[in-house]
N, C-alpha and C positions, 0 to 999 in steps of 0.2 A: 551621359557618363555615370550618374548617380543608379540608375536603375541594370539591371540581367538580360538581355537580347537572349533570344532563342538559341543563338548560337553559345552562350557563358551557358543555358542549363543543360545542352547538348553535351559541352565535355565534360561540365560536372556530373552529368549522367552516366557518361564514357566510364570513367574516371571512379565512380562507385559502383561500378559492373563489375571491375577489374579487380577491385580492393576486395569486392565480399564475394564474388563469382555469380553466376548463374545461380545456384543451386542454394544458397544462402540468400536469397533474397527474399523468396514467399515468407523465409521466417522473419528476416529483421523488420518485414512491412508489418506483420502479423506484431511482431515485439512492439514497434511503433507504436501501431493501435491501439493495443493493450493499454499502455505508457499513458496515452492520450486521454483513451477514456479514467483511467486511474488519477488522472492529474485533475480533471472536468472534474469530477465527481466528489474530490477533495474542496476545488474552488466551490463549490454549489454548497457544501456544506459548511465550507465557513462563514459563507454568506448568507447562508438558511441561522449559522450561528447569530453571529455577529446582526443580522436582522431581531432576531430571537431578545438580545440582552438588550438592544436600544429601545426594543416597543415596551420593556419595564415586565415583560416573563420572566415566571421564575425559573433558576434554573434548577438543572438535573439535580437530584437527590443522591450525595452519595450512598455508594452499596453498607447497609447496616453489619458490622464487625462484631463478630465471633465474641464471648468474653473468654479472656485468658483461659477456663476450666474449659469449656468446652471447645476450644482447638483440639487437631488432633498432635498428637505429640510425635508422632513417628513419623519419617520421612521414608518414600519410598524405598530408599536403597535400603534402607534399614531392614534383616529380616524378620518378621513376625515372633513372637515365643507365645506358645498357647500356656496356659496356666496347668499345671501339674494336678493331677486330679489324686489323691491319696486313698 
């Protein structure tokens, strides 16, 4: 009772033929996959992490910030003005 016979993955196969078609299926298997492997890859690195901070490595360095003068002050939307030459 607890476990799927042949026959329960039969109509729920039926059953997700009808829902997505024929023709939408190579892609949702494809999406699947995708999914799958994106989700693996997540796990592996938080594991690769979390391995990383228990053996007492140090961690990542943050990226070194600008000092206020040397940011750039214009934001893309902004337009450019060239300096007026006399």
């Amino acid at each position: 009772m607890g476990s799927l016979s042949i026959w329960h993955w039969l109509i729920i196969a039926v059953v997700f033929v009808m829902f997505f078609g024929a023709k939408r299926m190579p892609d949702a298997a494809r999406s699947l996959g995708r999914s799958l492997r994106i989700f693996k890859s997540e796990v592996s690195q938080m594991h690769n992490e979390s391995n990383a901070s228990n053996s007492g490595a140090s961690a990542q360095q943050p990226a070194p910030q600008l000092p206020a003068a040397q940011q750039p002050t214009q934001s893309a939307t902004e337009p450019r003005t060239e300096p007026k030459s006399i």
